[in-house]
C-alpha positions in Angstrom: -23.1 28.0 -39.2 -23.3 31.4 -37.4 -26.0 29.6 -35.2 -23.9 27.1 -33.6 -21.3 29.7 -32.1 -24.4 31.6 -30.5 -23.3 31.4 -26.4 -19.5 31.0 -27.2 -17.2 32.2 -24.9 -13.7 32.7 -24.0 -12.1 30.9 -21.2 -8.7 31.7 -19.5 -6.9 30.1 -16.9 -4.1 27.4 -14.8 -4.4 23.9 -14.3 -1.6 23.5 -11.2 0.3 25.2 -8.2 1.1 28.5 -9.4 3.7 30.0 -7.4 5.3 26.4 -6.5 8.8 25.8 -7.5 9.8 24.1 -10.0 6.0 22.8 -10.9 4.5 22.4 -14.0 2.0 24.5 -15.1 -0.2 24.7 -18.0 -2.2 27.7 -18.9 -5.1 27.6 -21.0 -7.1 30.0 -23.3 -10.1 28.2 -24.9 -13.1 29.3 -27.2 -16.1 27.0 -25.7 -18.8 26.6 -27.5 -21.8 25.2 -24.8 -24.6 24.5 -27.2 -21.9 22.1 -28.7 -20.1 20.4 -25.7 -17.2 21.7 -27.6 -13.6 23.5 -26.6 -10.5 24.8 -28.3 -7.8 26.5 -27.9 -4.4 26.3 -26.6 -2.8 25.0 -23.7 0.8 26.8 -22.6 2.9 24.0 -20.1 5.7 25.8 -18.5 8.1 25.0 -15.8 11.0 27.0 -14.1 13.5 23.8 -15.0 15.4 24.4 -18.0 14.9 21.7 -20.7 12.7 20.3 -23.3 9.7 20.5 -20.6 10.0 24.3 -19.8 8.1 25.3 -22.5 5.5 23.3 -24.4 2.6 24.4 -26.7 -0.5 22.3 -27.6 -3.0 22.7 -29.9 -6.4 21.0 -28.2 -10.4 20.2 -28.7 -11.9 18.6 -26.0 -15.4 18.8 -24.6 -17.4 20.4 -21.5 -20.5 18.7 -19.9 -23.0 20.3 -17.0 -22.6 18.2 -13.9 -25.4 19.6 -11.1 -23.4 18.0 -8.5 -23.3 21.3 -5.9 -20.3 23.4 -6.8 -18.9 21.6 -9.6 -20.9 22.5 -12.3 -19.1 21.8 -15.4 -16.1 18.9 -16.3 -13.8 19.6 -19.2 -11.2 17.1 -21.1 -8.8 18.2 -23.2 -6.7 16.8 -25.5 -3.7 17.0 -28.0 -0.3 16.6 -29.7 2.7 18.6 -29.7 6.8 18.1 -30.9 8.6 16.7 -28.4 12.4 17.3 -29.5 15.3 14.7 -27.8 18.0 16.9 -25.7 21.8 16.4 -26.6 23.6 14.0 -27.2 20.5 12.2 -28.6 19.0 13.3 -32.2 15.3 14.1 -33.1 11.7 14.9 -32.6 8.2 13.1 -32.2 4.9 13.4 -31.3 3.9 13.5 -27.5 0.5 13.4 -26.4 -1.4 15.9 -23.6 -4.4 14.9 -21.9 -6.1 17.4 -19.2 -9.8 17.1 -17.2 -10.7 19.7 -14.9 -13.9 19.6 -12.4 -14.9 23.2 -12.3 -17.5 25.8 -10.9 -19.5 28.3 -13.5 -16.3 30.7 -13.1 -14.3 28.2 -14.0 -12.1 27.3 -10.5 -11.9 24.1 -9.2 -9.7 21.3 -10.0 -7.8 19.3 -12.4 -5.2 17.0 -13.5 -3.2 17.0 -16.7 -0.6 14.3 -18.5 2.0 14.7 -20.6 5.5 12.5 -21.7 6.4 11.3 -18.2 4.2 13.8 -16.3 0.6 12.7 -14.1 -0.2 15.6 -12.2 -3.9 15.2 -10.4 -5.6 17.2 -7.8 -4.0 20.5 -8.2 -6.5 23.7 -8.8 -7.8 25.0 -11.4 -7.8 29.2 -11.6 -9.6 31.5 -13.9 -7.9 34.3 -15.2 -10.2 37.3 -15.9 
């Protein structure tokens, strides 16, 4: 088992336009695991508009492929499920899906989309964090 997490790494970052008000943006800190084409981890949405969006936690897997197309050397998908709770006066929770994809170079900048509820968000960069 200890074989297939030789060349794992950790992977920190943003998928959207830091700094821009009132945008969404979901930060990421994933274990990838090349020799697998696998990731994991969790993804943070937050957003400076108060509300059942401002702060969202997913659990996700997704996977990671090599490209060789110039600069973008890697694509990732991401995806998971996380409790989406119904503001006043309506009553209750369910499950909301997340869906991200980011073209990226080796340091893991480039650029990506994610969806969530009632949110598409494409073309918006993707920064590492070191």
């Amino acid at each position: 088992m200890s074989d297939l997490l030789i060349g794992a790494y950790n992977a920190k970052g943003t998928i959207g336009n830091v700094g821009m008000p009132g945008a969404p943006v979901a930060n990421f800190n994933l274990v990838v695991v090349p020799s697998q084409h696998s990731v994991s981890g969790t993804v943070v949405i937050t957003q400076a508009i108060p509300g059942p969006d401002s702060n969202i936690v997913v659990h996700v897997t997704g996977k990671i492929y090599s490209t060789g197309l110039g600069n973008i050397t890697q694509v990732v998908s991401l995806n998971g499920e996380y409790m989406q709770c119904v503001p006043p006066p309506a009553i209750g929770c369910f499950l909301a899906q997340f869906n991200a994809n980011m073209a990226i170079d080796a340091s893991w900048n480039g650029t990506g989309g994610l969806s969530y509820l009632q949110h598409d968000i494409e073309k918006v960069p993707v920064k590492a964090i070191k």
